[in-house]
Structures are given as C-alpha cells and as structure tokens.
VEXRO-984724 format. One record per residue (C-alpha): x, y, z; residue in three letters. Coordinates in steps of 0.5 Angstrom, whole numbers, padded with zeros to 4 digits. Example, Ala and Ser with C-alpha at 12.3 -4.5 7.8 and 13.67 -1.06 7.14 Angstrom:
<sites>
> X Y Z rest
> 0025 -0009 0016 ala .
> 0027 -0002 0014 ser .
</sites>
This chain:
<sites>
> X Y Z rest
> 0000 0000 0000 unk .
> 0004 0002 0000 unk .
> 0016 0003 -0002 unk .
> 0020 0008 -0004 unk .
> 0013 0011 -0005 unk .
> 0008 0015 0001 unk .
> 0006 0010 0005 unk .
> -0001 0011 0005 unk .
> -0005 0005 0008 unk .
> -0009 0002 0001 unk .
> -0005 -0002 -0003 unk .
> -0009 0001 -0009 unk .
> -0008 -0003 -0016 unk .
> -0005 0000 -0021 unk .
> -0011 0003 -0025 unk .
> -0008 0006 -0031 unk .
> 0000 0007 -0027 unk .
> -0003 0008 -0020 unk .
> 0000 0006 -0014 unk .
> 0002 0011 -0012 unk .
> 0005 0018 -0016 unk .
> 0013 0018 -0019 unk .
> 0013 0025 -0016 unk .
> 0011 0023 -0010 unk .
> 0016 0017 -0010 unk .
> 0022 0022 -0013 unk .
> 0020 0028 -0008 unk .
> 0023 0024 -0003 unk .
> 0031 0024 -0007 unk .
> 0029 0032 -0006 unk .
> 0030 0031 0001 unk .
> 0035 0026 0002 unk .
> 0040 0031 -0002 unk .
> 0039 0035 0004 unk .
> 0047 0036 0008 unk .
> 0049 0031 0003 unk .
> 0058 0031 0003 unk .
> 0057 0026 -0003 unk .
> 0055 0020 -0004 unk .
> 0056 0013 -0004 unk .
> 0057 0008 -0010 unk .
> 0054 0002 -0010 unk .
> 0057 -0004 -0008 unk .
> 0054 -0008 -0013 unk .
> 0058 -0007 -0019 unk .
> 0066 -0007 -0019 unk .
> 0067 -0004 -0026 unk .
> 0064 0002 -0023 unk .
> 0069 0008 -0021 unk .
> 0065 0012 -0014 unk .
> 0063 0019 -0016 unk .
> 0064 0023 -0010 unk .
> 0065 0021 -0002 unk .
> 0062 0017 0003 unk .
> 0056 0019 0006 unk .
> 0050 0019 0011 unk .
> 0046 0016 0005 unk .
> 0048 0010 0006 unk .
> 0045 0010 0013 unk .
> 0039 0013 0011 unk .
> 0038 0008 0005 unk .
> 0038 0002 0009 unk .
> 0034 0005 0014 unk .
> 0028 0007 0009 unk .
> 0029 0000 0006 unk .
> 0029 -0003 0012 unk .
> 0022 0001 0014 unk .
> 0019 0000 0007 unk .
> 0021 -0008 0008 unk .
> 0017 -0008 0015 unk .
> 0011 -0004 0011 unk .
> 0010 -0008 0006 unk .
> 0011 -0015 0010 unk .
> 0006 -0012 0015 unk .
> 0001 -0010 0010 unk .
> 0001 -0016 0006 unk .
> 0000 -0020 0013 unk .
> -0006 -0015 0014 unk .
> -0010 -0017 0006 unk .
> -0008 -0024 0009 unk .
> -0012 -0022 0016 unk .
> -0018 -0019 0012 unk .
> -0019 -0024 0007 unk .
> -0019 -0029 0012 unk .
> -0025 -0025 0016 unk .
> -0029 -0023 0010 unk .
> -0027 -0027 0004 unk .
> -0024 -0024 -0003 unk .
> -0032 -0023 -0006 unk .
> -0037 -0019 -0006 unk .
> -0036 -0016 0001 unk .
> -0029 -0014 0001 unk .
> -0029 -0012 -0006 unk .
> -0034 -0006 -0002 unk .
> -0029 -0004 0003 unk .
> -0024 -0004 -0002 unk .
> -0028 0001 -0007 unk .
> -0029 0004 0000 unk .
> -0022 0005 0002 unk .
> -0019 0007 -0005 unk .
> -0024 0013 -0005 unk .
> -0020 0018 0001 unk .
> -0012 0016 -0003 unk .
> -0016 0017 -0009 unk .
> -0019 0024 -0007 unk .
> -0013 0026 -0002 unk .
> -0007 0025 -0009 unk .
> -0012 0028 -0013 unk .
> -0014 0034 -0009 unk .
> -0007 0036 -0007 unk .
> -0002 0029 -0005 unk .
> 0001 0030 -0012 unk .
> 0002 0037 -0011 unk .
> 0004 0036 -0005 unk .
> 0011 0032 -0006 unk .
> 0012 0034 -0012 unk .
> 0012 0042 -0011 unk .
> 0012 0044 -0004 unk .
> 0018 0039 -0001 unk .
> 0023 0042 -0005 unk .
> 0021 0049 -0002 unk .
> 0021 0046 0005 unk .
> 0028 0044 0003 unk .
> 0030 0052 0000 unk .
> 0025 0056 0006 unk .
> 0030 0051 0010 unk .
> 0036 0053 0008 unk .
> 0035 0061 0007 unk .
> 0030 0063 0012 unk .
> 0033 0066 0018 unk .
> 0029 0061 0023 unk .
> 0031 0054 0018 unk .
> 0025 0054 0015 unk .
> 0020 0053 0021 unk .
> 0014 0058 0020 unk .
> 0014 0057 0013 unk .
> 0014 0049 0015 unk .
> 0007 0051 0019 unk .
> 0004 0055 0014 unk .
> 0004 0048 0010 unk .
> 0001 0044 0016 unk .
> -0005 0050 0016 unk .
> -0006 0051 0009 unk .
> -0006 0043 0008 unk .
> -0011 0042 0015 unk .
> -0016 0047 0013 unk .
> -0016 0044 0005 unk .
> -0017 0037 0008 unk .
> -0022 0039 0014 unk .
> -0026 0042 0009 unk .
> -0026 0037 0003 unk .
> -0027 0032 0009 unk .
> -0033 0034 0011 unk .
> -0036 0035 0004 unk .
> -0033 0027 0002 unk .
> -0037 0024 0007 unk .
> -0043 0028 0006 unk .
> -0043 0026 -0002 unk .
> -0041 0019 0000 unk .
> -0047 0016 -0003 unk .
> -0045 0020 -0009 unk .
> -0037 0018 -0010 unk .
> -0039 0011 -0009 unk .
> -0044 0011 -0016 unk .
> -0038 0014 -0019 unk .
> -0034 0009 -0018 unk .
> -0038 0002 -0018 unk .
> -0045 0003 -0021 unk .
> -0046 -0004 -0021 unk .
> -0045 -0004 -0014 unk .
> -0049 0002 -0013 unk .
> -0055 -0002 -0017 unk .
> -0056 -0006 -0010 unk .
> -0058 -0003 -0005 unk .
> -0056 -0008 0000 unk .
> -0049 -0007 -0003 unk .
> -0049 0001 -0003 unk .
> -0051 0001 0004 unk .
> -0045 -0002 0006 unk .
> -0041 0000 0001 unk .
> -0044 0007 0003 unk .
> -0042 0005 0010 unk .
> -0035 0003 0010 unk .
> -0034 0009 0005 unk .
> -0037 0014 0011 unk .
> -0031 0011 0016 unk .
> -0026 0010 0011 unk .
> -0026 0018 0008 unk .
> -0023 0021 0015 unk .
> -0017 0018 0014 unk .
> -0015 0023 0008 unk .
> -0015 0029 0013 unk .
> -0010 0024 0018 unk .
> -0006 0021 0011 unk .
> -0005 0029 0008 unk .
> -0003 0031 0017 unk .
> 0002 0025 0016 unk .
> 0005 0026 0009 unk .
> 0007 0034 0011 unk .
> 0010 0033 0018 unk .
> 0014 0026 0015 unk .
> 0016 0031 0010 unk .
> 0018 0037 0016 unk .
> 0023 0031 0018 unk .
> 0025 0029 0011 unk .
> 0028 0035 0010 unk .
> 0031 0036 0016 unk .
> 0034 0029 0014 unk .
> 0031 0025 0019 unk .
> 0027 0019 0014 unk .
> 0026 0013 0019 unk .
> 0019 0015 0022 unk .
> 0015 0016 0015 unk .
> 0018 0009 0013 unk .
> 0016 0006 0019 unk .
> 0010 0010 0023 unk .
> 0006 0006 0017 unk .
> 0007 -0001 0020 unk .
> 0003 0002 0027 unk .
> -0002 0003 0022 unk .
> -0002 -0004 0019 unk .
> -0001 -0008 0026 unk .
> -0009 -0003 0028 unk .
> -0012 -0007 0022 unk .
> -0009 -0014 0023 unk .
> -0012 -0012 0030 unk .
> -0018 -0010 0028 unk .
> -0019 -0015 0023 unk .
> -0017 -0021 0028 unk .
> -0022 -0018 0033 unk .
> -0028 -0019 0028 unk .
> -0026 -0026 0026 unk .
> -0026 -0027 0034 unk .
> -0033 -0025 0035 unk .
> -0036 -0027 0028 unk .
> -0032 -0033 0026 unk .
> -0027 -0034 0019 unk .
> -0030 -0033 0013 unk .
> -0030 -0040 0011 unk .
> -0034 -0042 0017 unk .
> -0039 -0036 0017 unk .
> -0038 -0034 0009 unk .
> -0041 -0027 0011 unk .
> -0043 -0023 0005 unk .
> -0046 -0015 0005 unk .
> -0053 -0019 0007 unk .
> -0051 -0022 0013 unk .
> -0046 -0017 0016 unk .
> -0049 -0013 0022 unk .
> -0048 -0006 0023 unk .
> -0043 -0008 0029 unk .
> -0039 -0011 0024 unk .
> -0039 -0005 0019 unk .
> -0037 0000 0025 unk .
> -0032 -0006 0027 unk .
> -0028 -0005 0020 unk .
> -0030 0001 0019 unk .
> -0027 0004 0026 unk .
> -0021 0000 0025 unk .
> -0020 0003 0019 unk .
> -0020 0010 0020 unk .
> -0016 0008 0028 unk .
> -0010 0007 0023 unk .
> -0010 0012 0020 unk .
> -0010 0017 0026 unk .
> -0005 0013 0030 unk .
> -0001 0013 0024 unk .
> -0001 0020 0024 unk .
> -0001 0022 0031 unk .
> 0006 0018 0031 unk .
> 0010 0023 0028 unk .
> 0009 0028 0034 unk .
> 0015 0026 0038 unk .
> 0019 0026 0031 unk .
> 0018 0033 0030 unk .
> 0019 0036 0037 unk .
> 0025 0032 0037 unk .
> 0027 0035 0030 unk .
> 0027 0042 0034 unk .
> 0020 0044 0030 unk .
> 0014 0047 0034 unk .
> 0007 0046 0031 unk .
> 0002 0052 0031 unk .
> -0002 0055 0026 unk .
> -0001 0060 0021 unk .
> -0005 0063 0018 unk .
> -0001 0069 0014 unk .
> 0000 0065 0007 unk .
> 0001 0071 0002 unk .
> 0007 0073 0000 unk .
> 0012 0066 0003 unk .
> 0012 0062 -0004 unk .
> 0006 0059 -0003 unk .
> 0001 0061 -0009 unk .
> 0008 0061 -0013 unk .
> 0009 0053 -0011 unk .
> 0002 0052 -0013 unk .
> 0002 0055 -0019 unk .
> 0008 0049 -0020 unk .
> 0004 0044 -0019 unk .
> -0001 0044 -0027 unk .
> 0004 0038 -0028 unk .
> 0003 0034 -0022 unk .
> -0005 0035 -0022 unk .
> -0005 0032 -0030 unk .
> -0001 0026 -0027 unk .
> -0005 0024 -0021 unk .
> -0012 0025 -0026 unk .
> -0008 0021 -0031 unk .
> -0008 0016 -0026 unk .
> -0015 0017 -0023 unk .
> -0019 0015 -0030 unk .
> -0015 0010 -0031 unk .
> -0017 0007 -0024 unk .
> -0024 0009 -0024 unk .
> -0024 0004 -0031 unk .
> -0022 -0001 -0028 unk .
> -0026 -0001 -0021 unk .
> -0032 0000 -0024 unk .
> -0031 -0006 -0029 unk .
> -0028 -0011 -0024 unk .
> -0034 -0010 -0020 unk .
> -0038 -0012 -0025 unk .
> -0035 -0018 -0027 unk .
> -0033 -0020 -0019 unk .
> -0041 -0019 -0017 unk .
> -0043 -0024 -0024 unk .
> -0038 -0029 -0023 unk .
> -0040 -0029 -0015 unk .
> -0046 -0030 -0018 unk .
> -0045 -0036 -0022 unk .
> -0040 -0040 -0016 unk .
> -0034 -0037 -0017 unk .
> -0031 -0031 -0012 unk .
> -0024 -0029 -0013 unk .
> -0026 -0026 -0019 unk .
> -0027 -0019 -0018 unk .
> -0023 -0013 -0015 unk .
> -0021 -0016 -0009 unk .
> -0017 -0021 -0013 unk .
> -0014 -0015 -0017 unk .
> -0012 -0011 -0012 unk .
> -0009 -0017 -0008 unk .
> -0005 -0020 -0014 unk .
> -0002 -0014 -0015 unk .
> 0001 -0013 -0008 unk .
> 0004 -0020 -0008 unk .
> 0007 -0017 -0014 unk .
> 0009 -0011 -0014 unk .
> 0014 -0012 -0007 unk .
> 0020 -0014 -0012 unk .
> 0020 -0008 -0015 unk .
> 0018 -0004 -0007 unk .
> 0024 -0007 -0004 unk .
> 0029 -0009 -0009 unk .
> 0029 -0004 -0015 unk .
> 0026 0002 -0011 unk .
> 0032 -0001 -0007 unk .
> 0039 0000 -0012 unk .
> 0035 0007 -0014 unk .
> 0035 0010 -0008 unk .
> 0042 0010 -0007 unk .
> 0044 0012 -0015 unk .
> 0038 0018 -0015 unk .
> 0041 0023 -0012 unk .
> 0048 0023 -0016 unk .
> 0044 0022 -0022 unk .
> 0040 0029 -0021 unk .
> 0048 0032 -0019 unk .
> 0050 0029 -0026 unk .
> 0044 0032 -0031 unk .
> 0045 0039 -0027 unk .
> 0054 0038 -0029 unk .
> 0051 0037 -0036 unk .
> 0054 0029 -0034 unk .
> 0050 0026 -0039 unk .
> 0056 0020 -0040 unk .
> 0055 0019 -0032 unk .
> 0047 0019 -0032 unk .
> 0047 0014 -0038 unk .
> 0052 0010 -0034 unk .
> 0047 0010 -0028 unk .
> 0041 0009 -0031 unk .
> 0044 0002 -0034 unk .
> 0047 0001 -0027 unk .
> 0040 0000 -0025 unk .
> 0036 -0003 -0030 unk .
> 0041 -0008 -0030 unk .
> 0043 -0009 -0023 unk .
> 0035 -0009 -0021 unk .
> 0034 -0014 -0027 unk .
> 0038 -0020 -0024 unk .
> 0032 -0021 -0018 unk .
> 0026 -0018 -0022 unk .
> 0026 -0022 -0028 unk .
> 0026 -0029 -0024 unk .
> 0021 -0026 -0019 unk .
> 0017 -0024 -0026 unk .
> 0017 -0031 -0028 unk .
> 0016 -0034 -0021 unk .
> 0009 -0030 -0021 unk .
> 0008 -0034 -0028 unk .
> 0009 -0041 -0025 unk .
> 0007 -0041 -0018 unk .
> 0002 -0036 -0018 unk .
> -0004 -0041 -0016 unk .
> 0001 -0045 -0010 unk .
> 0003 -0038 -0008 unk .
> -0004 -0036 -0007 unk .
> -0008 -0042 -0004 unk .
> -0002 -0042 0000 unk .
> -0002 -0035 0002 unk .
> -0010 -0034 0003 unk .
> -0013 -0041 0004 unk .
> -0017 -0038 0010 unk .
> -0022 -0034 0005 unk .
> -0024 -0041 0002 unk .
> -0020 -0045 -0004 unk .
> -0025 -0042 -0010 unk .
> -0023 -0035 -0008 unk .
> -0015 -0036 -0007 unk .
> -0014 -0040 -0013 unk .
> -0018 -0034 -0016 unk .
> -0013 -0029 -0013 unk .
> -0007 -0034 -0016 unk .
> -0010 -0033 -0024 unk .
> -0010 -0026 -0023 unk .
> -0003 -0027 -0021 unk .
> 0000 -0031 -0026 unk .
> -0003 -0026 -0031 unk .
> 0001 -0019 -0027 unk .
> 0006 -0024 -0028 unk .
> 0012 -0022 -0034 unk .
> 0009 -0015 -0033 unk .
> 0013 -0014 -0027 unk .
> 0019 -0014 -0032 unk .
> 0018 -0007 -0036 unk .
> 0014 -0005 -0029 unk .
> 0020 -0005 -0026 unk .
> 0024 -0003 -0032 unk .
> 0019 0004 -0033 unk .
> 0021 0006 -0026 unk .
> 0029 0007 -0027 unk .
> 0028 0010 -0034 unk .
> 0024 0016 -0031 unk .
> 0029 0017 -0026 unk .
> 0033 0019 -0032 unk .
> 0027 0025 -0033 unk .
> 0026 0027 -0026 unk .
> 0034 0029 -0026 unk .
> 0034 0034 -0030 unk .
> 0027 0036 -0027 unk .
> 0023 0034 -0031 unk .
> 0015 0032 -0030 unk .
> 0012 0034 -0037 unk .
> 0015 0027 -0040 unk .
> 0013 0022 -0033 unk .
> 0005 0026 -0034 unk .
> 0005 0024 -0042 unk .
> 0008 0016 -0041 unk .
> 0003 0016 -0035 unk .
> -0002 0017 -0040 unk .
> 0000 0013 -0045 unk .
> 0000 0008 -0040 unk .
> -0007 0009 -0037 unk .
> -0011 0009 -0044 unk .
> -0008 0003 -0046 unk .
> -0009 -0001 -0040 unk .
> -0017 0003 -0039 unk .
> -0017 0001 -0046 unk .
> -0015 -0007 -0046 unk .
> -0019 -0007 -0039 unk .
> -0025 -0006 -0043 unk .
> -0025 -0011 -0048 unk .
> -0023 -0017 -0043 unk .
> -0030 -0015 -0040 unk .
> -0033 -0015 -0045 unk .
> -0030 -0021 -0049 unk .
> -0028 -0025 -0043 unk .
> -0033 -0030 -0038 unk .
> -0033 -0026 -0032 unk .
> -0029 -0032 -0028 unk .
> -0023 -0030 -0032 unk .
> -0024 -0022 -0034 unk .
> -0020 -0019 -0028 unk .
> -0015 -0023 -0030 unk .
> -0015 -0021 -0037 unk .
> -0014 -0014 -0034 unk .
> -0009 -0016 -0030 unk .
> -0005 -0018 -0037 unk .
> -0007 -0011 -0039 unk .
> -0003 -0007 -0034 unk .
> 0002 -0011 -0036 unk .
> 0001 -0010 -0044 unk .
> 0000 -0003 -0041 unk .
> 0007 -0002 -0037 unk .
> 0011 -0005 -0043 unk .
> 0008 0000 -0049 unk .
> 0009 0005 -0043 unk .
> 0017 0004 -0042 unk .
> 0018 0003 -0048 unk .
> 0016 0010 -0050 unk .
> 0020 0013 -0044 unk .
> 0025 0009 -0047 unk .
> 0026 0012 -0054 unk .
> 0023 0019 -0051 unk .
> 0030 0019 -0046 unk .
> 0035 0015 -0051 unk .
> 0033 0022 -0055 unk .
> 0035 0026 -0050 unk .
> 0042 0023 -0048 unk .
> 0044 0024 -0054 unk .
> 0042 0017 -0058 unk .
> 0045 0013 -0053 unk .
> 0043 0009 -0047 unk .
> 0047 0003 -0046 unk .
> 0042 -0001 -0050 unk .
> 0046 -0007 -0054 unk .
> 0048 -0008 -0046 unk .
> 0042 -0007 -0043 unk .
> 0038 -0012 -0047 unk .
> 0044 -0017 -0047 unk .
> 0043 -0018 -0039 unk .
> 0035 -0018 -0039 unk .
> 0036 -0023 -0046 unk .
> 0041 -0028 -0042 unk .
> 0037 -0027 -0036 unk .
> 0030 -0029 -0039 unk .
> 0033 -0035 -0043 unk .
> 0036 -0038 -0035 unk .
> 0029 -0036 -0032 unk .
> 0024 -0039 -0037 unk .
> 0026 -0046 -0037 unk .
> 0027 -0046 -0029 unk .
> 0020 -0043 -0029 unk .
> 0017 -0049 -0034 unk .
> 0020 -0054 -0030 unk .
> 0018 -0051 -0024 unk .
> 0010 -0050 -0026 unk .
> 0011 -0058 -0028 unk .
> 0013 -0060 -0021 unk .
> 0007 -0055 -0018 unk .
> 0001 -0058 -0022 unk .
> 0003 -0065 -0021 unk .
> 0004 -0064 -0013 unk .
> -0002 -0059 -0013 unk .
> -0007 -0065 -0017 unk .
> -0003 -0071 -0013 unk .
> -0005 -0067 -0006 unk .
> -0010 -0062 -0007 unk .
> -0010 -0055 -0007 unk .
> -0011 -0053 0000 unk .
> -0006 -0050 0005 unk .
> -0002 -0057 0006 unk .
> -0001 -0059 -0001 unk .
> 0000 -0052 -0004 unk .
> 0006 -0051 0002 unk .
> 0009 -0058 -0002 unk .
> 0008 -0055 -0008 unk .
> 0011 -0048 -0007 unk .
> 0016 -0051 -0003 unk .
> 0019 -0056 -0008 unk .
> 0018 -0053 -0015 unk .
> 0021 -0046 -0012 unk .
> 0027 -0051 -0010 unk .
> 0026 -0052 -0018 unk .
> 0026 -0046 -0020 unk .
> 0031 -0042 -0015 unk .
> 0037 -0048 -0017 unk .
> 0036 -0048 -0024 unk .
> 0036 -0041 -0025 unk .
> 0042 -0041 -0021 unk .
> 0045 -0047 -0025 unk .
> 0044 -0042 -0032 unk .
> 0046 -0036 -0030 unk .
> 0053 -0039 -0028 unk .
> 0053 -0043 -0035 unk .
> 0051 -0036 -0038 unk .
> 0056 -0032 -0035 unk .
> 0051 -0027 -0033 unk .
> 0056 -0022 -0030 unk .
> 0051 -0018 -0026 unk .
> 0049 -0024 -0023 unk .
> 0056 -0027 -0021 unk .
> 0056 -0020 -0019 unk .
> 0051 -0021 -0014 unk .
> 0054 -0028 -0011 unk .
> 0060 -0024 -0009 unk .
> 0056 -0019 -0005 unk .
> 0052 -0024 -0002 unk .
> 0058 -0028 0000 unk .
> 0061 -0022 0003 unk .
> 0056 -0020 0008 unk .
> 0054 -0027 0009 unk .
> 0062 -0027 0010 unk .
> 0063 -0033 0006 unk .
</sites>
C-alpha cells in the first residue's frame, strides 16, 4: 500500500500506473540530498568507479529500505487477515471501493502537488530563512489541514455519490450500497489523518530524518491486522461464517470501519514525537500570502494531469472489476473481482518496492548531480546500472508469479475458501511478466526527473492509462466473468510495457541517441533465457503435486516448497552457465555479507 512511495495505507491496484504517483516516490530523493557531502557508490558492480564521497545516505537507504520491508510485509499480512475474516468476494470488493476512495481524492486534490512541489520548497525555506524554514513548515501544515478538513467534510456528506462514480454495478444493489456506503463514510476521514502524516513525514524529511515516515505505517498495519483479527474473533472465519453485504451487521461494519480510520489516526499521531524531537514547534499559521506558497502552487499544473491520469485510469478498471466480480459470484466463482485484482497485484508489486526501488535510492541523487553538471555519460551510465542490476531479482520474480501464482495464493489466502485463493492465484499468474517492464519503467523515469522533468512522466502515465483502460474493456466485454479481471491484470502488464518502451525511446533521445542498449537488453536476454526454463520445470512439479495432494493449505505448501526448489536451483545453474555478470556480481555481494 503501499516503498519508495508515501505509505498510504490502501494497497490501490494499478489503474492506468496508480499506486502511487512517480513525483511522490521522487519528492523523497529531494530530501535525501538535504546535508549530503557526497554520495556513496553502490556496491554491486565492480566495473564502476564512486562518484563522490562516502556519506550519511548509505544509512538513511538502508533504514528506508528496512521500514519500507517492514511495511510491505506487515501489510500483506493485514490482506492475509482481511481476507481470511470477510472473503475476497463481493464484501471485500465494497470495502475495497471504499477504501480507495479517500487515497483517490487525497492525491487528486493535493497529494501529488504536495510532494512534488512543495518538498523542495520546504527543503529551500530550510536552508534560506532565518529560522531554518519552520514558519513556513506550519503555514503548509495550516494550509493542507484546513483544505482537507473541509473536502473531508464534503466527501463524507457526498458518500453516496463517490460510491456510484466509482461502482454502478454495486450502486444497483441497494444491499450492497448500503454497505459500500457505510464503509465509505469511515474510510474517508482517513484522507485528513494520511495529508497530516505526509507534510509532517516531510518537515522531517527535509531535515534529514527519514525513519518515521517509513516505519509509522507498520503502526497502521498492526491496527488493522488487530481490527480484523478482532472481527474473525467475534463473527468467526470466512470459511465457517462465509458473511456477505446480506449477512454482515452493523456492529461489523462499524468493527472494520472504525478500525479502518484508528489506523490512519495513529498512524499520523505517531509522528509527533519526531517532529518535537527535530526542533520543529507546530502551531497554525494563517499569513499565507507572500511566502511562496501560491507560487509552488502555481507549479503544480503537471502534477495534478499526472494524478488525473491515473485516477481515469482506475475509475475504469474498478467499476469493471466490480461488475464481473458480482457476476462471476453469481455464477459460484469468488475471487474473480476487484479484491482478487487489488491482492495479486500486492503480491506482485513487492520485488519491484523492495528491490528496484532499493538499488534506485541510492543512485538517484548522483543521477540529479550528474544531469545539472551536463554529465550525461554519467546518467546513461547509472541509468544502465539500474536497469541491469535490479534486472537480476526481477526477471526470475516476474517468472516466479507466471509458474506459481495459483500454490503462492492458495498457500497465502487458503482462510477466504479454496475457490477464492485460487482466483487470486490467476490474476497473479496474468500480472506475471509484466513486473519486467513495470520495474524497468520505474528506473527510465529516474532519467527525467533528474533533469527536473515532469512533463515527460505525465504523458507516459497517460500512455499507460489509456491502453490499459482500453485493453481493460475489452476483456470484460470479451472474457467470461470468471476470467475477465485476470484479462485486466495481462492489461496492466501490455500497458507498462507500451509504457516504458515510449519512455525508453523518449530518454535515449534526450541523452543524445545512447542509453546502453545492446548492454542492456544482452543482460535482460540472458537472464530470461536462464529463468523461463527454471519456471517451466517448476510450474511441471507444481501442477503435478497440487493435482496429487490437492489445492488446500498443506499441498500448496508441498507444492511451492518443491517447485521454488526447482526453480531457484535452476536459475542459479544457467545464470553460471550464461556467465550472467551481473548475477556473478551479486553472489559476491551475497557471499560477502554472509562472510563467505
């Protein structure tokens, strides 16, 4: 729900590129740079020569990495939780349209915005004013409470109406409105408590202290495995209860839906102690003109087509989800519906959180050094860097998901029911190969935001939106329900790849024609041709196990145990065989930290 991005609390799916914003992941390298005395080189790569001297970063890296690990995991385990107390059906996919809707309207009304421009003043009202930047750190925290008390209020008032934008289908069901409408009316305050979190995690970030905004989510996260856990304790599992928007009660709604917004208000409260600690003293300000603020805003035109890019695209590909979710229930088949969407794509998404975001966090900043030195040998260079390097867990990763997406989830989520779990499985093994150019897009657009581009990242959202909006529709009107949201889950991935591939060609152009490509695509060559066999010997083993000992818990555990085996030995074997250097490159990393 959240690395490398602002840790709201909803793991959104990625309609049309949104999870969460690229200026809100690169708003964060704006404050790292903050008391830099140089940077250190990653150590992955012994071709390449440091750029600079050793720093702080290398700390603050692995402590983001380290919360934004912590996060992930702790939020996957909260889906695990959820899905065993209400099922991944037609209940959850309510809670889930509920629960998108404040992360929707926060980003769209000022969350992008936000990061993108106002951080970097933050960081300049730091250095230039002659109180480091703390009046104008509380005229933002004024301005943004008092913009989302007020668009709080008119949300919840208009909960009705947000829900029929986003889910007809479920607005044609007054059972399911009701309840949709319920949870929406809970979930919505949370935007107040998320903008509260995101500008002081930023007073903080641009004072160089970066561990509470990564790890203040996990508080969140452990509220709602509570909440959850507390509802299965009173009602029971889904499997022995199987509760549905006609059986829930209110006390269950207003369980879920005051857990919900708990989170989000301790989540925020948390950061407090931080802030006293940073030297900062909150108090409202309310003399807004003539302190940069209307001019950041004015900055912000990019920023704000970005997010509504994104938001289209998800408005789509909800409202279809829903529809075919409700239908395939319908029919006997849960799993099939926004739920399934939003879960598979959490599983997959985490490679690219943790590991690609990881290897970029620490190149980033000597990327924007080299783009304002003219260095553009130096960006190309560190651009490669990280498309290759992230390249050497991503690819397997990507296959992985293709080969053992049904064991991983009926494994993962055998408490919402065997039909439901193996639902989310599907929609995994479709995401699939789209991690690849998922992960491979996220690098390329480190490439434009070092020369302070977000013109370029808006258009290529939009590419990205419209195809997979596009592709989205035709599966449900060309798919059996039961299958459509796994047709828009290979969407997403035809949609990423279109994506990147206009990135690609639109920043080989601006570095002058070169970007390392035969290099490039040698190692991503190589590396697919050492991991699709592993996966095909490793999806035999797994079907043959899962048909022999069947798909619950114990049999998927067999399963996943035996064909990762399978997998991870034979990738191994041919990488060596390939002489894969980026892979030899990171044994030896591996070997030394393990002391080996």
């Amino acid at each position: 729900m959240t690395g490398d991005t602002v840790p709201l609390r909803v793991a959104a799916a990625p309609h049309g590129g949104y999870d969460v914003p690229e200026q809100l992941r690169h708003s964060r390298a704006v404050g790292r740079e903050v008391g830099e005395q140089g940077n250190p080189m990653p150590p992955t790569d012994p071709e390449r020569k440091p750029r600079g001297g050793v720093s702080s970063l290398a700390k603050s890296s692995a402590l983001m990495a380290a919360g934004t690990i912590a996060s992930r995991l702790t939020g996957f385990v909260r889906t695990l939780v959820m899905a065993a107390a209400i099922g991944v059906g037609t209940l959850n996919d309510s809670y889930q349209v509920a629960n998108v809707l404040p992360t929707m309207i926060y980003v769209l009304v000022g969350g992008g915005a936000l990061n993108a421009v106002f951080v970097p003043q933050l960081v300049r009202a730091m250095k230039n004013d002659d109180d480091g930047g703390k009046a104008y750190a509380n005229r933002l925290l004024t301005l943004v409470t008092l913009a989302l008390a007020g668009t709080t209020a008119v949300c919840v008032l208009a909960a009705p109406l947000l829900v029929r934008a986003m889910s007809p289908d479920i607005a044609s069901d007054p059972q399911r409105m009701a309840i949709t409408v319920a949870f929406a009316r809970y979930c919505l305050p949370t935007m107040f408590f998320m903008g509260v979190h995101v500008v002081l995690g930023q007073i903080l970030n641009a004072r160089g202290r970066f561990g509470a905004m990564m790890w203040t989510p996990v508080l969140n996260n452990i509220v709602i495995i509570a909440t959850f856990g507390a509802f299965i304790w009173a009602f029971g599992g889904f499997t022995n209860s199987g509760i549905s928007p006609a059986t829930i009660t209110p006390a269950g709604v207003r369980l879920v839906g005051m857990g919900t917004l708990l989170g989000l208000v301790v989540q925020a409260l948390a950061m407090l102690p931080y802030v006293r600690e940073a030297g900062v003293t909150l108090r409202p300000r309310f003399d807004f003109r003539g302190h940069g603020l209307g001019k950041a805003m004015g900055l912000a035109k990019w920023t704000l087509l970005f997010v509504l890019a994104n938001q289209i695209g998800m408005v789509v590909v909800t409202q279809l989800a829903t529809k075919v979710g409700a239908a395939a229930e319908r029919s006997g088949h849960t799993g099939a519906g926004i739920t399934a969407y939003n879960f598979a794509y959490q599983m997959w998404q985490m490679p690219q959180a943790i590991i690609t975001v990881s290897v970029m966090t620490a190149v980033l900043p000597r990327i924007s050094r080299a783009a304002q030195d003219g260095d553009i040998a130096a960006v190309r260079d560190d651009i490669s860097y990280g498309l290759r390097t992230s390249a050497v867990a991503i690819v397997p990763c990507a296959f992985a998901f293709l080969a053992l997406g049904v064991p991983m989830a009926t494994l993962l989520y055998a408490g919402s029911g065997a039909e439901g779990a193996q639902g989310i499985g599907y929609v995994l093994m479709a995401f699939g190969l789209g991690l690849i150019p998922y992960s491979a897009q996220y690098v390329i657009l480190r490439g434009f935001y070092a020369y302070e581009d977000t013109r370029t990242p808006f258009y290529n959202t939009l590419v990205v939106a419209l195809v997979n909006a596009s592709a989205s529709g035709l599966c449900f009107v060309l798919l059996p329900p039961r299958w459509a949201v796994a047709g828009m889950a290979a969407s997403y991935g035809l949609a990423v790849t279109i994506g990147s591939a206009v990135a690609w060609r639109r920043l080989r152009r601006q570095l002058g024609g070169d970007l390392d490509g035969t290099r490039i695509l040698r190692t991503y060559a190589r590396l697919t041709s050492a991991a699709a066999p592993a996966a095909l010997a490793a999806g035999g083993v797994a079907w043959s196990l899962l048909e022999g000992l069947g798909s619950n818990a114990l049999g998927s555990l067999a399963a996943l145990l035996a064909s990762a085996t399978v997998l991870l030995g034979m990738f191994v074997g041919l990488s060596r065989l390939l002489r894969i250097h980026e892979f030899s490159v990171m044994l030896t990393v591996i070997r030394g930290r393990l002391g080996r």
